[in-house]
N, C-alpha and C positions, 0 to 999 in steps of 0.2 A: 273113182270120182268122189272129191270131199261133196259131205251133205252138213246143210244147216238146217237151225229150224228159226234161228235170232241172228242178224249179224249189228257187230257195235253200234252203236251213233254214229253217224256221219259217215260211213264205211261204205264203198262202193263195191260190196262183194254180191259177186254174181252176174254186171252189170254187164260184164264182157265173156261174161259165161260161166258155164255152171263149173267149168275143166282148165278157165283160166289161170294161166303162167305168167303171164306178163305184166296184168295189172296197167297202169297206164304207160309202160310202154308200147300197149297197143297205142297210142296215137303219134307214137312217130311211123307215119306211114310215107306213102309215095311221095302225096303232097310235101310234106313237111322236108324231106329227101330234097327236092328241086327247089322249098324255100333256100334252106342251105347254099344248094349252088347257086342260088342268085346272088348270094354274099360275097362270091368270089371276085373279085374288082381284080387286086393287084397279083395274084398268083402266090402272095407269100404264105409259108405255113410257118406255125408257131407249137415247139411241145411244150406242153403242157404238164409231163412226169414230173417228179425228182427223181433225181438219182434211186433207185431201189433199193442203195443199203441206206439213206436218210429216213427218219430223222436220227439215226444212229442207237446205240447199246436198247435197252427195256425200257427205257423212263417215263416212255407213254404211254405204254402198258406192258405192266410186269407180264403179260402170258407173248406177247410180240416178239420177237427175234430179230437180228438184221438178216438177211439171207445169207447161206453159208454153203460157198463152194468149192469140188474139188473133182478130181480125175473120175471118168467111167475106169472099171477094171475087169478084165477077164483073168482068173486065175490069180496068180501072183503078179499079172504084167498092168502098171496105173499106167491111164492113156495122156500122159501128158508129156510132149515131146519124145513120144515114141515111135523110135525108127523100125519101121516093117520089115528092114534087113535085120532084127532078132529075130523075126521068124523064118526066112527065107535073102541070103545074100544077094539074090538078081532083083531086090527090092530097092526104091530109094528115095520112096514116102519118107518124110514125118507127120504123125499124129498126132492132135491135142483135140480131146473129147472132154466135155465136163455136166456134171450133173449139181442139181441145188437144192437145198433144202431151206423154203422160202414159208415164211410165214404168209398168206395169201393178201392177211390186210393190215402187212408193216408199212406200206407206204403208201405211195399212189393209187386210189384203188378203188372200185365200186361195191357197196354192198348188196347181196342176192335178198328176195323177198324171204329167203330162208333166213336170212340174219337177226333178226329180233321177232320174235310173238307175244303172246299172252296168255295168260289163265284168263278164259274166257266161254263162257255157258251159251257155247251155239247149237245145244242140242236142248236147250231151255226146259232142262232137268234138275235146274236147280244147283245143279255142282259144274264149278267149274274146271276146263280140261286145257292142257297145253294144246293151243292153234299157233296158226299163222296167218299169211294172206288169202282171204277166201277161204275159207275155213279148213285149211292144207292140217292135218293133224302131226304132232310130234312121236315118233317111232314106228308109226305109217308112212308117213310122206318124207319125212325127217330123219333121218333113223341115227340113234347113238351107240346102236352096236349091233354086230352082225357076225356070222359065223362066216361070211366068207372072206376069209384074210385080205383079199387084195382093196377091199376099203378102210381097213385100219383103221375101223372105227367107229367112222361117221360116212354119212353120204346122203346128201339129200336128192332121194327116188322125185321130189318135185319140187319146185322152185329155186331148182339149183341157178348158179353162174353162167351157166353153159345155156339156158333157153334165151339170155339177151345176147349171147354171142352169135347167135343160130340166127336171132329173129334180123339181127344189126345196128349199132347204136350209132345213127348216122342220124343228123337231120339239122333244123337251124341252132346254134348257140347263141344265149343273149348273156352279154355278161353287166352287173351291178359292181362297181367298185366302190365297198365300203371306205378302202383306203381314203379317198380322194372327199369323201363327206365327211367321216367320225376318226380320220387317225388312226397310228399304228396300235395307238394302247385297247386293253381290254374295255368293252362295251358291251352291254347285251342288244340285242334289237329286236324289239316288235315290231308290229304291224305300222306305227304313228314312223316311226325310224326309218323300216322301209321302205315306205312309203316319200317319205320326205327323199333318200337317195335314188328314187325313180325318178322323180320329179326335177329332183337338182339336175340328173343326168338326161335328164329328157327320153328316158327308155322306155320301150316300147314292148309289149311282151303278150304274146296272144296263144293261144292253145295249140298244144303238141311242141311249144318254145324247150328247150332243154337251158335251167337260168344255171348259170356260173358266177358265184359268190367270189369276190375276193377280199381277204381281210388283213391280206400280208403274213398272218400267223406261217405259212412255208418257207416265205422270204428270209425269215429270221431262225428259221433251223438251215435253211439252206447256209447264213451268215455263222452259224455254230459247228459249223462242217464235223458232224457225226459227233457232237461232243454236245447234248440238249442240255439246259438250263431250263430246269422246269421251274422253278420259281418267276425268272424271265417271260416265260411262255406261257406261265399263268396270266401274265398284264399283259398280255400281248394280243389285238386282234379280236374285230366283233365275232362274236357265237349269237347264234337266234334261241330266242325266248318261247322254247315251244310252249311253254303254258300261257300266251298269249293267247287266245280262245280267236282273236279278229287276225292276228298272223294265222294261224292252221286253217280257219276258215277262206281266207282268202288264197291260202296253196289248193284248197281242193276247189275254189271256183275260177280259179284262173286255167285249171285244164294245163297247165305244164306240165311233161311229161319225164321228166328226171333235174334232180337237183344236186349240183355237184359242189364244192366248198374248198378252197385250198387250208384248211385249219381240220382241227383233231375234232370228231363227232357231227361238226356242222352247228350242233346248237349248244347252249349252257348245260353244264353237267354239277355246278355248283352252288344251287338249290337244295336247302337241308329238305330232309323228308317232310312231310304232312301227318298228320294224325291219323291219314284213312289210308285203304288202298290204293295206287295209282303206281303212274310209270317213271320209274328214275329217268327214261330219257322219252319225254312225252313228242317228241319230235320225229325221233325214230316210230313211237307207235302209230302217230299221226299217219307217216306218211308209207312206212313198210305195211305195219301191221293193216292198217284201216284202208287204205289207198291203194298200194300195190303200186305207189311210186319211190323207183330208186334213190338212191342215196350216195353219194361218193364223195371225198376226204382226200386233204392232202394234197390236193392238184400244183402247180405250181404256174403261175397267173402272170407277174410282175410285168413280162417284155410283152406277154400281148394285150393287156392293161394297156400301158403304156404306149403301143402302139394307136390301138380304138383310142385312145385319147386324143394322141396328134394330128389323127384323123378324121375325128367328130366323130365317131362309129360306135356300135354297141353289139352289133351280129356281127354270125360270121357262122361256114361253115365246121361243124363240129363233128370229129370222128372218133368213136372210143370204144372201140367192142372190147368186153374182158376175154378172156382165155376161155377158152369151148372146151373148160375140165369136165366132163361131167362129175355130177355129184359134188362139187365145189360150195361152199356156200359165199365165198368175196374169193376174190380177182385183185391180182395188179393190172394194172391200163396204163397204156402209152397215149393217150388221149391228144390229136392231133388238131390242131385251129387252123381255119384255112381263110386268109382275108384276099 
């Protein structure tokens, strides 16, 4: 069990226990569950993914991959289109088996509370040590390497991908469509921003809500089809202002319990550094590191935008459990809308 003796500012470590995984996905609970299906009117669902191999080649990030796949094999025999009369003539099977090697967060995808921490003095010793959410430790709870082969590597013993899979990421969706206030191009948005597109949209947004950003930035890789223009995609699409001090304050008192974004990061990343210490991505720290609320990227929005448009609507049932890897730190999600 992690111990503190300080936890950050604003940080709600501890609040849901001293052994807590979930952070505020504890308040998608029962209630929130049958919020959701109250949302269900017309029976239509909506995905939410891209495709798995978009946004296509490294260009969003050099360490990202597209997923790359090919045949299981036993021996010399590759299982694709494999007639089980090689092994046996009174056979009359064919085979196609396949395996992948998937980068976890090239596309659509949630990030695990293991995904971003900090150098951070919760034993108030004066030196600061790599945390995470709730004071989870790095190569304790975190681990970067191990002698036992079958994690190649890494594996996080806590706050892995797999506790939101277990626990269920079901509950109401409210979605904001920046498109429809601030346009396709590049915009940052604070607090005074978001604010104004609540308001335009008349949305409504109450605790344990799961908000769904859209910015259009997926639209426009989807329109690139696996071929990114990052220069394009630099102007492309509001990113939120995490050093807005009244936007971060106002995600931890609104009690929403995961924030999803169909664009890269969610927030601005194009902020030159400062003089002092602080966080390249103060939005991730906000909401992973200090909160122990999710975070996911990439979604793809447009037809059920579009829909809650023509229908006056802004909920709606939301379904998106990542993959129950253990040890995982992101997930790809099939994240499912249901109006």
């Amino acid at each position: 069990m992690p111990e503190f003796k300080k936890r950050p500012v604003g940080a709600n470590w501890g609040d849901y226990g001293a052994d807590d995984q979930l952070g505020r996905v504890n308040l998608l609970n029962e209630k929130q569950v049958l919020k959701g299906v109250a949302e269900v009117r017309a029976g239509r669902t909506f995905c939410l993914s891209l495709p798995l191999d978009l946004p296509g080649s490294n260009a969003l990030n050099p360490r990202r991959f597209p997923p790359r796949l090919a045949p299981t094999c036993l021996g010399d025999d590759r299982y694709i289109n494999f007639a089980l009369a090689n092994n046996d003539p009174r056979l009359c099977d064919v085979v196609s088996d396949d395996e992948v090697r998937l980068s976890l967060q090239y596309s659509s995808q949630w990030d695990s509370l293991a995904h971003v921490g900090a150098l951070f003095d919760a034993d108030d010793d004066g030196e600061a040590e790599m945390r995470y959410y709730n004071a989870h430790r790095a190569d304790t709870d975190v681990c970067s390497h191990t002698a036992d082969d079958a994690w190649h590597g890494s594996y996080a013993r806590r706050l892995g991908i797999d506790n939101f899979a277990a626990h269920g990421m079901q509950g109401r969706g409210v979605l904001i469509d920046l498109v429809r206030v601030f346009g396709r191009e590049r915009c940052v948005i604070g607090y005074d921003e978001l604010m104004q597109a609540i308001e335009a949209q008349k949305v409504t947004i109450e605790a344990g809500d799961m908000l769904v950003l859209r910015t259009g930035f997926a639209e426009a890789i989807v329109a690139m089809q696996g071929e990114p223009d990052i220069d394009v995609l630099r102007n492309t699409g509001a990113v939120l202002d995490g050093h807005d001090t009244r936007l971060c304050q106002w995600i931890t008192d609104s009690q929403i319990a995961t924030l999803a974004a169909d664009n890269y990061a969610v927030e601005n990343l194009d902020d030159p550094l400062g003089p002092h210490v602080h966080a390249k991505m103060p939005l991730h720290h906000h909401c992973l590191f200090k909160l122990g609320l999710p975070l996911a990227e990439l979604w793809y929005l447009q037809a059920l935008a579009d829909w809650l448009h023509a229908n006056d609507r802004s909920r709606f049932l939301l379904t998106a459990p990542p993959l129950r890897l253990p040890g995982a730190i992101g997930s790809p999600v099939t994240p499912i809308a249901t109006v």
